[in-house]
C-alpha positions as a Markdown table, in Angstrom:
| # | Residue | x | y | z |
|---|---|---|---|---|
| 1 | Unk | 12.9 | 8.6 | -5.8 |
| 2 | Unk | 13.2 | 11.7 | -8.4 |
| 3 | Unk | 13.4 | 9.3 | -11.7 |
| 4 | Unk | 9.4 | 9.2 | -13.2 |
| 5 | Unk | 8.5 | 5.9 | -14.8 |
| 6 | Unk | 5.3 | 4.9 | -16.5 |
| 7 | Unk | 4.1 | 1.6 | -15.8 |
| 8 | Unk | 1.9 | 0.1 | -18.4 |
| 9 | Unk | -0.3 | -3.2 | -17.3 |
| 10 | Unk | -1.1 | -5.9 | -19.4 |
| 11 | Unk | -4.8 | -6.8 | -17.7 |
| 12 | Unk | -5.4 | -9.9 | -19.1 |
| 13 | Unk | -2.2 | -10.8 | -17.7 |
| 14 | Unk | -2.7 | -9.8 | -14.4 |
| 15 | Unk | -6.0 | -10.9 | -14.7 |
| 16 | Unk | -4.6 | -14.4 | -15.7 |
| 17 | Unk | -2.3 | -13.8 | -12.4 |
| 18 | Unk | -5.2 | -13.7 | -9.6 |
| 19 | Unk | -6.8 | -16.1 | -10.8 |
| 20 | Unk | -3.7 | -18.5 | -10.1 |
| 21 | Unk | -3.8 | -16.7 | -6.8 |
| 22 | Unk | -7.4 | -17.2 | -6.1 |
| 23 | Unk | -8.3 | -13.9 | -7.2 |
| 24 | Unk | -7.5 | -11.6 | -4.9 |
| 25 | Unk | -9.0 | -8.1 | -4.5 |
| 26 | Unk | -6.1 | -6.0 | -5.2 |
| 27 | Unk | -5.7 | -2.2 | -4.5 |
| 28 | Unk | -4.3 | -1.0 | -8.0 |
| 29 | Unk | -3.6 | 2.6 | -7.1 |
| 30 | Unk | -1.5 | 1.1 | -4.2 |
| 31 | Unk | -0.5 | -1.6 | -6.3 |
| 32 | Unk | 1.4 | 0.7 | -8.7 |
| 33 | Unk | 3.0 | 2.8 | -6.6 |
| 34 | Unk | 4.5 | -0.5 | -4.9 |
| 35 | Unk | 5.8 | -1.5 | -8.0 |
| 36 | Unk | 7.4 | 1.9 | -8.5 |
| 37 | Unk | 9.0 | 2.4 | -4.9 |
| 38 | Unk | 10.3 | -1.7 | -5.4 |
| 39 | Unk | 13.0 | 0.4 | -7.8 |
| 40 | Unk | 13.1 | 3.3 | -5.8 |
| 41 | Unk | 10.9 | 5.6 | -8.7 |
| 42 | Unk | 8.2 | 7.9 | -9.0 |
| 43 | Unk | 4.9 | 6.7 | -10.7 |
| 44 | Unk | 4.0 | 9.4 | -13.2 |
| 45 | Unk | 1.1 | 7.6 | -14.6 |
| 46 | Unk | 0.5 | 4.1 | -15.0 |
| 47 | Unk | -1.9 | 3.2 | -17.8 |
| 48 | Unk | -3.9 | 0.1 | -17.9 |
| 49 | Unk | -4.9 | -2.1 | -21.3 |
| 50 | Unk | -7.5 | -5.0 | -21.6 |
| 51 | Unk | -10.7 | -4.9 | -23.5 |
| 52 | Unk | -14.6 | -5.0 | -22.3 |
| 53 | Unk | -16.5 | -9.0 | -22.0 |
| 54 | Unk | -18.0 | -10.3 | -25.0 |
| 55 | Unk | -21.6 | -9.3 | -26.1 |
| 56 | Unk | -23.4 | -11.6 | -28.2 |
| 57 | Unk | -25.7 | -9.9 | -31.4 |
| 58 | Unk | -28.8 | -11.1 | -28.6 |
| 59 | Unk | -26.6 | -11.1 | -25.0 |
| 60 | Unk | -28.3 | -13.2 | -22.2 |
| 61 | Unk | -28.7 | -11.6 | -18.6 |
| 62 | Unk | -25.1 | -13.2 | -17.6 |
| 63 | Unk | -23.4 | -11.0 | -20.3 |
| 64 | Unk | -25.0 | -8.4 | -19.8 |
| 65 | Unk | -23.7 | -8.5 | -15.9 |
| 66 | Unk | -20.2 | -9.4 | -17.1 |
| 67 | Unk | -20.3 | -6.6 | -19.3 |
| 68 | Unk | -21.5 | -3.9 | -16.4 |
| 69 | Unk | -19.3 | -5.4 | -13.7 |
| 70 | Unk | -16.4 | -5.2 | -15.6 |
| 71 | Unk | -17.5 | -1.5 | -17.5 |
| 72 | Unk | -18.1 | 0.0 | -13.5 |
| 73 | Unk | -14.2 | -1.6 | -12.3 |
| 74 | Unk | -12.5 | 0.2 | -15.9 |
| 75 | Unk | -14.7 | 3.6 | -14.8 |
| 76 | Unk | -13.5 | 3.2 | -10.7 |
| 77 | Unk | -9.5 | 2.5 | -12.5 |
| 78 | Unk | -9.6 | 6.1 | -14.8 |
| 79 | Unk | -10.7 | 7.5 | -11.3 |
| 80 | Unk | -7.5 | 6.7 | -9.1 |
| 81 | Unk | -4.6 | 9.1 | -9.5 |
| 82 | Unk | -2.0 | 8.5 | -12.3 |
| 83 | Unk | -4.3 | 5.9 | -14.1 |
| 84 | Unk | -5.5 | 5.9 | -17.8 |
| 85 | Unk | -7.5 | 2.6 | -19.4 |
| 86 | Unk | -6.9 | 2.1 | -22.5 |
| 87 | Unk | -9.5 | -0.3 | -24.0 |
| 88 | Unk | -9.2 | -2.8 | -27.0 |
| 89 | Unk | -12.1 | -5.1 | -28.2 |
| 90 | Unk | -13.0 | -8.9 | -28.0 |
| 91 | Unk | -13.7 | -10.3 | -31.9 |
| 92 | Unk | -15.8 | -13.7 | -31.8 |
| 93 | Unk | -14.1 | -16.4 | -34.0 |
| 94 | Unk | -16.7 | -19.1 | -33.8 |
| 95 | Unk | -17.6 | -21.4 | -31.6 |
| 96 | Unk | -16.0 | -24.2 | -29.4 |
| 97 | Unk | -17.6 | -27.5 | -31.0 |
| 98 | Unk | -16.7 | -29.1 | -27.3 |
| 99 | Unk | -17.4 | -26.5 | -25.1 |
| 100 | Unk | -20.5 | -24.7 | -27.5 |
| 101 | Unk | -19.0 | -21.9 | -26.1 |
| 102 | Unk | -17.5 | -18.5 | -28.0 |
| 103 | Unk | -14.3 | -18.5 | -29.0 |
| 104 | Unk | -12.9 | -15.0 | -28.6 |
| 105 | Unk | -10.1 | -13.6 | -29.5 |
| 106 | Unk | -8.1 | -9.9 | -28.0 |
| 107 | Unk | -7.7 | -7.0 | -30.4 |
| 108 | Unk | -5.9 | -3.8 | -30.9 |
| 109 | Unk | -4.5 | -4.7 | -26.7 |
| 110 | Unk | -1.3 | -5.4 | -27.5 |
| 111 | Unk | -0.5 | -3.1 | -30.1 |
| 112 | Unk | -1.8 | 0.0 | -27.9 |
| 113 | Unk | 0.4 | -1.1 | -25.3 |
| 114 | Unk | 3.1 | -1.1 | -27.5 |
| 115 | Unk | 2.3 | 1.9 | -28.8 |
| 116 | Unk | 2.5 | 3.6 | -25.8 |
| 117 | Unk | 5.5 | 2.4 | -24.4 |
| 118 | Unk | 7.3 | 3.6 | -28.1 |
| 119 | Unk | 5.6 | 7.0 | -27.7 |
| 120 | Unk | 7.3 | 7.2 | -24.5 |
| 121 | Unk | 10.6 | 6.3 | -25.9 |
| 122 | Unk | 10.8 | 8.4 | -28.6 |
| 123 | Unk | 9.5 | 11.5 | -26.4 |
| 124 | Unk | 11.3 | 11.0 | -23.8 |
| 125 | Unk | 9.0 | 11.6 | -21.2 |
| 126 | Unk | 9.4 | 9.1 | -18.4 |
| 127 | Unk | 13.0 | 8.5 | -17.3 |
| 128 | Unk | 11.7 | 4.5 | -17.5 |
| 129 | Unk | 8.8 | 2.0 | -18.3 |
| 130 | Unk | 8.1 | -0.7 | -15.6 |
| 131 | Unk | 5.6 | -3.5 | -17.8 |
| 132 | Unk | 3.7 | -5.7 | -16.2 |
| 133 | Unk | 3.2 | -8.7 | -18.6 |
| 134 | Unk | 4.4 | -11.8 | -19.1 |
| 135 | Unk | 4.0 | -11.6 | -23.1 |
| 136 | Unk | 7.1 | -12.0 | -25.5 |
| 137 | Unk | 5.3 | -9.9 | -28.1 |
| 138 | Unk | 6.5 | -7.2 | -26.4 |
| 139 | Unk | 10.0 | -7.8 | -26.4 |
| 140 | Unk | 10.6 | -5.4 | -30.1 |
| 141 | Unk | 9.1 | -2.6 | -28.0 |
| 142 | Unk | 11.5 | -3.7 | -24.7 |
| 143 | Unk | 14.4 | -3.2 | -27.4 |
| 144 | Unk | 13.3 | 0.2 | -28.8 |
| 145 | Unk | 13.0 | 1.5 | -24.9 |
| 146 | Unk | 16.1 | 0.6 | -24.2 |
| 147 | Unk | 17.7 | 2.1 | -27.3 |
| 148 | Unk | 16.4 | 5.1 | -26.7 |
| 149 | Unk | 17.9 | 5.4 | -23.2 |
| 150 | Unk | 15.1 | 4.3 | -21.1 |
| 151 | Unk | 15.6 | 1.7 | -18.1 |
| 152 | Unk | 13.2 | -1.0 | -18.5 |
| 153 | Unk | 12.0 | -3.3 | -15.7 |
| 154 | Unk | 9.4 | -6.2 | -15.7 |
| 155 | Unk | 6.7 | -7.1 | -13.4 |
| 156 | Unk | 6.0 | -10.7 | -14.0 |
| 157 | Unk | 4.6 | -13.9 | -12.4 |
| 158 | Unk | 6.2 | -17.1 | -11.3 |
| 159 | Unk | 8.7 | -17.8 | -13.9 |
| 160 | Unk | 8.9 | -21.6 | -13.4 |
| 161 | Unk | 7.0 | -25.2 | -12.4 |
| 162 | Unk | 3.5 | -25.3 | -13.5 |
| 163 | Unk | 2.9 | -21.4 | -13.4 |
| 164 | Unk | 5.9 | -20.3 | -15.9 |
| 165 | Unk | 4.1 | -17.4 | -16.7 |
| 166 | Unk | 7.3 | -15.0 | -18.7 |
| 167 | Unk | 8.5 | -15.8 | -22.0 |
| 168 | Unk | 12.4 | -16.0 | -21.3 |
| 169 | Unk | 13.3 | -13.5 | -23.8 |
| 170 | Unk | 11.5 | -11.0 | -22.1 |
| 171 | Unk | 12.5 | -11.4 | -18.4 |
| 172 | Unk | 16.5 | -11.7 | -20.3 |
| 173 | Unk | 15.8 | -8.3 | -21.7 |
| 174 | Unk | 14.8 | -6.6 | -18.9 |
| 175 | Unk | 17.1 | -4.4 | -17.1 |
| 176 | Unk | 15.5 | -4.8 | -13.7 |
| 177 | Unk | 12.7 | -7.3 | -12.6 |
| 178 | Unk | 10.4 | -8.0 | -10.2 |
| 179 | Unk | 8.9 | -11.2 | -9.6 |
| 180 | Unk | 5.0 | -11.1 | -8.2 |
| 181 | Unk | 3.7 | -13.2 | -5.9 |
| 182 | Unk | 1.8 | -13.3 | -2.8 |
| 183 | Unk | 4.4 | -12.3 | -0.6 |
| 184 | Unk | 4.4 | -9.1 | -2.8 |
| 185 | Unk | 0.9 | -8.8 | -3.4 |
| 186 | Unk | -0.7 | -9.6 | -0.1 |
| 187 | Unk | 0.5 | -5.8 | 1.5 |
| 188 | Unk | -1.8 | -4.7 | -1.1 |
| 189 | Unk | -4.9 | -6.4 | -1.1 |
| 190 | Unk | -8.2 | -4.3 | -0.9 |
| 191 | Unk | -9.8 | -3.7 | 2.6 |
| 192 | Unk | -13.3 | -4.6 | 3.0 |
């Protein structure tokens, strides 16, 4: 396991995939290095990319929590070894007429994530990228990796029924994959 890789994880993706698991409490530090050692690599860092909750101009006390809960778990993630967060913001479009609640959209997320995986590429400094996304936005990146040399694998979720949760052209493109499931996942759960 000589070959370095630098995984990069989508976390509103994997958010979106525990919650169709029932929201496990996964180990990401072990997590990672699982991933990794599935293609018989080194992690050499794996950086993580999602963006803080929403805080309203006046936020109520269930904000607020969201806010802290989810500011404490980015701070414990830049702890383990290997990891980096890499934070994006939430812009507020509105609201939902049905729901009278925000409507919120992702910023700057995926285009840091591509970024890094292009800065990667062009330096050279990984011999591959694992990503773990589901998101065909990436897929001009994907190309650029592999261009450059770079191996490319994909760590996706169920890619069919009710849970299709890859855009085709991006599990195609991929040079190696890796499906994640509960079988996978469940070795890696969090203890206590």
């Amino acid at each position: 396991m000589s070959e370095k890789s630098l995984l990069l994880i989508d976390g509103g993706y994997l958010d979106f995939l525990q919650r169709s698991f029932g929201s496990p409490r996964l180990d990401y530090g072990r997590m990672a290095n699982a991933i990794c050692a599935h293609f018989n690599w080194t992690l050499l860092r794996c950086v993580y990319f999602n963006c803080l909750p929403y805080l309203s101009g006046n936020p109520s006390p269930e904000e607020q929590e969201a806010y802290r809960k989810k500011d404490g778990f980015y701070q414990r993630l830049q702890k383990l070894d290997r990891f980096e967060v890499k934070l994006g913001r939430l812009a507020y479009r509105g609201m939902d007429e049905l729901s009278g609640k925000p409507v919120l959209e992702q910023k700057q997320v995926d285009v840091l994530l591509a970024i890094e995986m292009v800065y990667a590429a062009a330096r050279r400094s990984v011999d591959n990228i694992i990503l773990l996304s589901g998101d065909g936005d990436f897929l001009p990146a994907l190309e650029l990796v592999k261009r450059e040399g770079l191996a490319f694998a994909l760590a996706h979720g169920p890619r069919s029924g009710s849970q299709l949760t890859v855009q085709e052209g991006l599990w195609e493109a991929a040079d190696l994959r890796l499906t994640l499931d509960m079988g996978f996942l469940e070795p890696l759960l969090r203890e206590g």
